[in-house]
N, C-alpha and C positions, 0 to 999 in steps of 0.2 A: 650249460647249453652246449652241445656236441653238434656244430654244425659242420655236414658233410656234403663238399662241392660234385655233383654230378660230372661225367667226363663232357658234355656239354657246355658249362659252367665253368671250367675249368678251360675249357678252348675260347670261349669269349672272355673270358679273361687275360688269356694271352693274347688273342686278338686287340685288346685294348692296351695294354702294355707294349706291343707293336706301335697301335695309331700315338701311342700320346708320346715315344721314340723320336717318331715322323715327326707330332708337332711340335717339339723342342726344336728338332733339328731343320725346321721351316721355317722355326719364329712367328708359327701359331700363338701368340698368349691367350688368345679368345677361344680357342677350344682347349688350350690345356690347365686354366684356371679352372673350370666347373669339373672337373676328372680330380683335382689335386682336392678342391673341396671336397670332392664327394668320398674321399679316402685313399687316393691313388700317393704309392711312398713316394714322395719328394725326392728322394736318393734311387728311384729306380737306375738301374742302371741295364745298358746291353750287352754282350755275349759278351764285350771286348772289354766290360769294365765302365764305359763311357755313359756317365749320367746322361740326366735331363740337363744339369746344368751345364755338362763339359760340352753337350753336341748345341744346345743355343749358344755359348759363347764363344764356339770355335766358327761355328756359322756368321757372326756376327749380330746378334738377335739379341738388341741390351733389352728391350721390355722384357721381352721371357728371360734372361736371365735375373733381371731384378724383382718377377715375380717368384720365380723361385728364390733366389734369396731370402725375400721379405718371407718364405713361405719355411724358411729356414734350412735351405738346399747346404749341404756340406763342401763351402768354399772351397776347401782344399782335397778335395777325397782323389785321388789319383784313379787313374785308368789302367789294366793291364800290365802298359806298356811303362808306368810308373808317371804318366804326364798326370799334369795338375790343370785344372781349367787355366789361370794362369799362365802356365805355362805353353799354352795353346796360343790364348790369344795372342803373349807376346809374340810365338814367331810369326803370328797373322798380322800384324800391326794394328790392332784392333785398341787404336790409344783409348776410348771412352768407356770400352769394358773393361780391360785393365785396371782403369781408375776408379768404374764400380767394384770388380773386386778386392780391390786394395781398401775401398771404403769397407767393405764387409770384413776386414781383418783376414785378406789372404795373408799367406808366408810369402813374402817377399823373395827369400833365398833359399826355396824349396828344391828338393833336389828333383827332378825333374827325368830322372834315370841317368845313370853312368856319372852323376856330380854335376849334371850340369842345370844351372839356375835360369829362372824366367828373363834376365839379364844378358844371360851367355847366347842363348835363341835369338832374341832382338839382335844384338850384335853381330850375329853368324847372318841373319838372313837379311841385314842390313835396312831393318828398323830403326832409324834414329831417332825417331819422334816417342816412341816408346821407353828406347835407351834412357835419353832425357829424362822420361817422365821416371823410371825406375832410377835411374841414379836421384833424382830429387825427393824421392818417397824413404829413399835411405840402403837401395839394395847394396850389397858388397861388391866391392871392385875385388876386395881380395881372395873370398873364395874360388876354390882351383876342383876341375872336373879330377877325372877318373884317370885323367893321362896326366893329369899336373898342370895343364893348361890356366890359368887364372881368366874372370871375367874382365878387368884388364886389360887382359892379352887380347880376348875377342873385339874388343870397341877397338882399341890401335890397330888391328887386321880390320874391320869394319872401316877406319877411319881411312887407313891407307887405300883400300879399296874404291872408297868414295870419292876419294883425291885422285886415283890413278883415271877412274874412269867419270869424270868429272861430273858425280853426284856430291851432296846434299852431304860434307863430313858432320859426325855426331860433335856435337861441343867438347 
C-alpha cells in the first residue's frame, strides 16, 4: 500500500503536532492521551529538540508526564541544547518529577551539556530539596563539568550561599 498524504493532510498534520506540543506543555493529559492512542510518536519532539516529555516536565505536569512515560516516552532523550528532561526539572525544583523520572530509569549523572549533571543545576540554582533527593538516589558528588568544576564544588557554593543569605543550607 502506497499511501500519499495530500498538501492538505499534510498541514493538519502539522497543525496537530503543534496542538499536542501545546498540550504537553499545559499539562493537557486528557487531550494528549486519545492523540498518543490514536498513533501520534510519543518522542515528538519541537524545532528545539524538546519532547512531549521534556515540555510537561519542565512545565511541572507529573500526569502527562507519567502518561507519557507509561506510553514509553524516552526518559532521557536530550533536547538541542543537550538538556535531558531530568535535567530540566532539577534546575526547576520539581522534587516529585524528578522522582518519577528516576522511577523510570533516568541517568542520574547525565551530562546535561558542557559536563554538567542534573545534580550540578539543583546546586547552582539552589534547590536543595532536589539536591537531597539526588545525592540520596545515588548521583555523583564527584563528577566535574567542562571547567573542572566537581558537583561537590556546586552544593558547598550552594551551601555557602544559603548560609550567607540565611536560606534553607542543603544537608
Amino acid at each position: 500500500m502506497n499511501a500519499t498524504l495530500t498538501a492538505a493532510e499534510e498541514q493538519r498534520y502539522a497543525e496537530l503536532q503543534q496542538m499536542a506540543l501545546a498540550f504537553a506543555r499545559a499539562g493537557d493529559t486528557d487531550a494528549l492521551a486519545p492523540m498518543l492512542a490514536h498513533g501520534l510518536p510519543v518522542n515528538l519532539a519541537d524545532a528545539k529538540g524538546n519532547t512531549l516529555l521534556m515540555l510537561a516536565c519542565y512545565h511541572g505536569h507529573r500526569a502527562t508526564a507519567r502518561l507519557l512515560l507509561d506510553r514509553g516516552a524516552d526518559v532521557d532523550r536530550p533536547n538541542d541544547r543537550g538538556q535531558t528532561p531530568l535535567g530540566g526539572v532539577a534546575f526547576k525544583g520539581e522534587v516529585e518529577i524528578v522522582g518519577l523520572l528516576l522511577d523510570h530509569g533516568a541517568d542520574i549523572d547525565a551530562n546535561n551539556g558542557a559536563g554538567m549533571t542534573p545534580i550540578m543545576f539543583a546546586a547552582m540554582f539552589g534547590r536543595h530539596a532536589v539536591v537531597a533527593q539526588l545525592e540520596a538516589r545515588g548521583a555523583s558528588l564527584h563528577r566535574r563539568n567542562r571547567l573542572g568544576l566537581s558537583a561537590r564544588w556546586f552544593v558547598r557554593i550552594s551551601n555557602w550561599f544559603a548560609r550567607v543569605f540565611h536560606s534553607k543550607a542543603i544537608a
